[in-house]
C-alpha positions as CSV (number, residue, x, y, z in Angstrom):
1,X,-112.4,-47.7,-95.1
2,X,-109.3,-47.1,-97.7
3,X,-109.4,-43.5,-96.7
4,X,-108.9,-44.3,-92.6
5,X,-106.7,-47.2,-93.4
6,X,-104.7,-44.9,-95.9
7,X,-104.2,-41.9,-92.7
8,X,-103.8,-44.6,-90.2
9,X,-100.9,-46.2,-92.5
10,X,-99.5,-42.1,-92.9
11,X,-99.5,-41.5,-89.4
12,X,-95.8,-43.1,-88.6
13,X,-94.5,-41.5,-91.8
14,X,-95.6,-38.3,-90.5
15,X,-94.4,-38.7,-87.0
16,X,-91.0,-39.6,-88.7
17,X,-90.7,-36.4,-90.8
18,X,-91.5,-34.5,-88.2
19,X,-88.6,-35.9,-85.9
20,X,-86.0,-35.7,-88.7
21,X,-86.8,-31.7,-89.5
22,X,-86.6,-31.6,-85.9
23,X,-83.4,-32.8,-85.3
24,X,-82.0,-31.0,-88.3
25,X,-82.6,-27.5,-87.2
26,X,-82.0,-28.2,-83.6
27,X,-78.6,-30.7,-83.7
28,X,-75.7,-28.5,-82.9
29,X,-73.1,-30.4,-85.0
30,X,-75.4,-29.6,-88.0
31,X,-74.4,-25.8,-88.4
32,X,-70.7,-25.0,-89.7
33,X,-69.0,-22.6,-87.8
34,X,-69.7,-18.5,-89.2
35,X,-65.6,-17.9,-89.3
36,X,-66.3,-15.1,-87.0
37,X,-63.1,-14.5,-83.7
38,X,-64.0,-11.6,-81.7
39,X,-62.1,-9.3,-80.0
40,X,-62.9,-7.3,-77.1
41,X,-59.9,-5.1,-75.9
42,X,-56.0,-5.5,-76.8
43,X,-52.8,-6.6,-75.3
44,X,-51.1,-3.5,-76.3
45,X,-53.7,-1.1,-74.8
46,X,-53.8,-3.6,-71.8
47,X,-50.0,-3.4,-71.6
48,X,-49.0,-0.3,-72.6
49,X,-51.9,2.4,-71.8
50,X,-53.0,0.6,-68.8
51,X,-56.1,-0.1,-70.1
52,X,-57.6,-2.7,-68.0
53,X,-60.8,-1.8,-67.5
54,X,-63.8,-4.7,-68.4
55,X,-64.5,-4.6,-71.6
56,X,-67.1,-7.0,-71.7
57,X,-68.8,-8.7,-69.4
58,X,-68.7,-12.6,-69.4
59,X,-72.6,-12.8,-68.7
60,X,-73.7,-11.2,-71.7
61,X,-72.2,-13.5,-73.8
62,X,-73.5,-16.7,-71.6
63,X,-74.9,-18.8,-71.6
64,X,-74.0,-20.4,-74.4
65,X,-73.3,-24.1,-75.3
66,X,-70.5,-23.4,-77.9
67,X,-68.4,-20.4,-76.6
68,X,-64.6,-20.5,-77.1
69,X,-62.4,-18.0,-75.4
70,X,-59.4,-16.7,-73.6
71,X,-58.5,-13.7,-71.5
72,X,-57.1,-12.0,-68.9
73,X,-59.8,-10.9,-66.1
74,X,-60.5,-7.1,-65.4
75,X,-57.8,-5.0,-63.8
76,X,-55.5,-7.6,-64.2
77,X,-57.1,-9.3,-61.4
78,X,-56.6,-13.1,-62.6
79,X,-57.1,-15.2,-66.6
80,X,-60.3,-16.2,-67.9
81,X,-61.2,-19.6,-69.9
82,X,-64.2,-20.5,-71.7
83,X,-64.7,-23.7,-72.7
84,X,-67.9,-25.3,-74.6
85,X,-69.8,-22.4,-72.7
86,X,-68.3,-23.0,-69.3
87,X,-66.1,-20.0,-67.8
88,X,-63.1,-21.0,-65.6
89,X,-62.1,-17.8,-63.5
90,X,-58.5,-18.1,-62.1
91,X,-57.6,-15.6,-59.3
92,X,-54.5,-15.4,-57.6
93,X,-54.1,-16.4,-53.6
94,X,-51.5,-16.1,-51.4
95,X,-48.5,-18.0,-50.8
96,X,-48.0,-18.2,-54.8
97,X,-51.6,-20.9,-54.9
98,X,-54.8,-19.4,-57.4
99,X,-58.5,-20.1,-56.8
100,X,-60.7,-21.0,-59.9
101,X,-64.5,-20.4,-59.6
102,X,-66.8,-21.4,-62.6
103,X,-69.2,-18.6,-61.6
104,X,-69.2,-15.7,-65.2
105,X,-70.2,-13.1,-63.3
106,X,-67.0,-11.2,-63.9
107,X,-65.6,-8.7,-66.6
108,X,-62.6,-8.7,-68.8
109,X,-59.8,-6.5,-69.9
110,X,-59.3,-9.1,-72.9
111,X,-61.3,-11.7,-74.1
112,X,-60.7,-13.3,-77.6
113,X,-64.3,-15.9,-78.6
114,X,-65.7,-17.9,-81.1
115,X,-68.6,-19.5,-81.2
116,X,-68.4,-23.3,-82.8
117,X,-71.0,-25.6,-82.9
118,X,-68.7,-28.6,-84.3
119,X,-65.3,-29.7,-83.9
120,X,-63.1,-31.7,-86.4
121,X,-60.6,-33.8,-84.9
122,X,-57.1,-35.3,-86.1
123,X,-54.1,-36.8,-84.5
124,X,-50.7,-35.6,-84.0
125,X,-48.0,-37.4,-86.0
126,X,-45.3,-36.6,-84.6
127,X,-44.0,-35.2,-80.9
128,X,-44.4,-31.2,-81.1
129,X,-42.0,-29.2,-79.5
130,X,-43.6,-25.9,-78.2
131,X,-40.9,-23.8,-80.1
132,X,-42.7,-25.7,-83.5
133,X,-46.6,-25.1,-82.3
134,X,-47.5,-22.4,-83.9
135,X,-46.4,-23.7,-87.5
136,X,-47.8,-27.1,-86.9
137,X,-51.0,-25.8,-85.9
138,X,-50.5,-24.0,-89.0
139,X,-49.7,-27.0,-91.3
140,X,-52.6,-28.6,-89.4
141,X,-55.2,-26.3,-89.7
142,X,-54.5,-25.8,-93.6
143,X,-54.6,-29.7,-93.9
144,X,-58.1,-29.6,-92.4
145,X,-59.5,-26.7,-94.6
146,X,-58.5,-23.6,-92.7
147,X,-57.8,-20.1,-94.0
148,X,-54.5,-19.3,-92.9
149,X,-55.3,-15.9,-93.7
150,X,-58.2,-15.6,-90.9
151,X,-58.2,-15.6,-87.1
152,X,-59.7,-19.4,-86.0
153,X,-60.1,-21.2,-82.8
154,X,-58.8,-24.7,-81.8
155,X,-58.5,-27.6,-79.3
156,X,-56.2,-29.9,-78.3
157,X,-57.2,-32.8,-75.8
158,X,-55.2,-35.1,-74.2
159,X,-52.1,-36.1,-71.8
160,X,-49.4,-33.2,-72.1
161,X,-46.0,-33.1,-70.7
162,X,-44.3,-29.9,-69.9
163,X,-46.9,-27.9,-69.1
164,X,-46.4,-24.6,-67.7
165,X,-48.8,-21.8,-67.1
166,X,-49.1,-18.4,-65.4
167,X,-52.1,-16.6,-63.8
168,X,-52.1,-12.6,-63.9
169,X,-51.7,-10.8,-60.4
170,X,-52.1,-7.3,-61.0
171,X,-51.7,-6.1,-58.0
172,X,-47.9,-7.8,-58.3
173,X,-47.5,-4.9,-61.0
174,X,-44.7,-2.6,-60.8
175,X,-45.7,0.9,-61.4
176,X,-44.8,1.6,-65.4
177,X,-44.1,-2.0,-66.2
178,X,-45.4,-3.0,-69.6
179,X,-43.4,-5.5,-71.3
180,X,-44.2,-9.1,-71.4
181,X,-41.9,-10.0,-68.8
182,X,-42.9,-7.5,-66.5
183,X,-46.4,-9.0,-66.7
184,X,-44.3,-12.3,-66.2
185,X,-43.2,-11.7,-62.5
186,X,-46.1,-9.9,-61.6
187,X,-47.7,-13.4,-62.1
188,X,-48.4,-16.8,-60.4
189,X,-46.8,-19.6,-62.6
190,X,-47.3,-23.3,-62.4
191,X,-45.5,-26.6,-64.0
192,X,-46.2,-29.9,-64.7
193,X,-44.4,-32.4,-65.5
194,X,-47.4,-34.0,-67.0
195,X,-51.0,-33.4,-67.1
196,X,-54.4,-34.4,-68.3
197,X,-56.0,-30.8,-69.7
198,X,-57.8,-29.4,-72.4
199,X,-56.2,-26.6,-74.6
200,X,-58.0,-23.8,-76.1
201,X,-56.2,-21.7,-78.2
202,X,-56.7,-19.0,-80.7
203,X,-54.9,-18.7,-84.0
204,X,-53.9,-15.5,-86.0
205,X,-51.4,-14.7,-88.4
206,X,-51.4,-10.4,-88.6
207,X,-52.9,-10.2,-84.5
208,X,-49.4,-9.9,-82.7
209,X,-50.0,-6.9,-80.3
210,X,-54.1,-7.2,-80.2
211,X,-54.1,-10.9,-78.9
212,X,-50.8,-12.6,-79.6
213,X,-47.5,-11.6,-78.2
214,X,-45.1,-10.1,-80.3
215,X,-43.3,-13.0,-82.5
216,X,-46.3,-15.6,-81.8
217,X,-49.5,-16.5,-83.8
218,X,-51.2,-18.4,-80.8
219,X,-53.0,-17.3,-77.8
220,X,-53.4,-20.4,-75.9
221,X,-55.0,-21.3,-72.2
222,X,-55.1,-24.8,-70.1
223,X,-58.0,-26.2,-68.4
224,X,-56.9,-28.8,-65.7
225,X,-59.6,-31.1,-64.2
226,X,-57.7,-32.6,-60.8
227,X,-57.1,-30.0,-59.6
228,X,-59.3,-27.9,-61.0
229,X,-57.4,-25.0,-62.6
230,X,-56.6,-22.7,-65.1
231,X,-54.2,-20.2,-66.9
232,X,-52.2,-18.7,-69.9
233,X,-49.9,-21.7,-71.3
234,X,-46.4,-20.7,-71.4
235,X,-44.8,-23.7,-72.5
236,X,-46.4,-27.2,-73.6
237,X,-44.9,-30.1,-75.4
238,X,-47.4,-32.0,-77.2
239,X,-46.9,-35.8,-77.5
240,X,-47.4,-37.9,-80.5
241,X,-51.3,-39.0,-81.0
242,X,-52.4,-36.2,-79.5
243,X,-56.0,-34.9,-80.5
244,X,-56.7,-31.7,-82.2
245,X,-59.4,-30.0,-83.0
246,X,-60.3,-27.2,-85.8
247,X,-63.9,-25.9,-85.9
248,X,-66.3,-27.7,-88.7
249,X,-66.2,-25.5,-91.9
250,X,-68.0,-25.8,-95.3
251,X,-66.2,-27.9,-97.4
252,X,-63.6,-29.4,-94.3
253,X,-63.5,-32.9,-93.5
């Protein structure tokens, strides 16, 4: 009788271990982010040898939960967002309007990704003009743990004002043009005044040419929810209170 009274009395123990190795291995939040940023293609390649070409395929890196990442779609032909492992295509219409689809099956000329499992959030302080962005993502990012000296993702969340953005058309493309404001008027740009929308940007001090324009350390897209759309940010001013997000490393807050 002590024996069966002793298992029945392990039983819920038992049942409890089990859940809580369970939920350890499984819970995304529980694994840091690697550090890893990929890189598939290059702005000047793209820009200046007029190679636009996929060169990777959105469905073989979906799905998957955690995927971060920016880009511009094959041939020119429209932007690519990724957010939390849903792609938002962005093509452009007539009569200066785009068309976003969620559907990945698609390739890319550029596409910059991380994988993150967890976020760490903070607040903005201050108002950011979008001249100051890419230093106070800097002085953010360094406050939250962040290697300055290594390509990282981030997030920002929340009601912006300003907000401009621009959707590739390459078939707008002027025969030989290459520079950044070629690609400019061969696009279809949009403004708000203000906006509700999600940020995704990547950060990198020594990438100016491979995914950053030349003078920048951010690569940065919008995702709108009503109405749905989608694009490269141009311009953004970020109000005070505003969240940010940096991906959960080893030893960050």
């Amino acid at each position: 009788m002590m024996t069966q009274r002793f298992l029945i009395a392990m039983v819920p123990c038992l049942l409890l271990a089990c859940t809580m190795d369970d939920h350890d291995t499984t819970a995304p939040d529980a694994r840091p982010w690697d550090g890893k940023v990929r890189v598939h293609g290059a702005l000047r390649a793209m820009m200046h040898e007029g190679q636009t070409g996929a060169m990777v395929t959105l469905d073989s890196m979906l799905p998957n939960p955690h995927l971060y990442a920016v880009g511009a779609l094959a041939d020119l032909s429209g932007e690519v967002t990724i957010g939390g492992g849903k792609a938002y295509l962005s093509y452009p219409e007539a009569e200066g309007r785009t068309e976003v689809t969620t559907r990945s099956a698609a390739g890319a000329a550029l596409l910059v990704s991380a994988v993150v499992p967890s976020w760490q959030s903070v607040s903005t302080r201050h108002a950011i003009r979008f001249e100051e962005l890419d230093e106070e993502i800097a002085r953010l990012a360094a406050a939250a743990g962040m290697s300055l000296d290594r390509r990282f993702p981030f997030l920002l969340e929340g009601d912006f004002e300003d907000l401009h953005w621009h959707v590739i058309d390459g078939s707008r493309l002027t025969a030989g043009g290459a520079s950044h404001e070629d690609h400019g008027a061969a696009s279809i740009k949009t403004k708000r005044d203000r906006a509700s929308a999600t940020l995704i940007g990547l950060y990198s001090q020594s990438d100016q040419g491979v995914f950053t324009h030349m003078g920048s350390k951010t690569h940065i897209h919008c995702v709108l929810a009503d109405p749905l759309a989608t694009g490269h940010v141009d311009h953004v001013n970020i109000p005070l209170g505003s969240a940010v997000k940096f991906p959960a490393v080893p030893g960050g807050l």
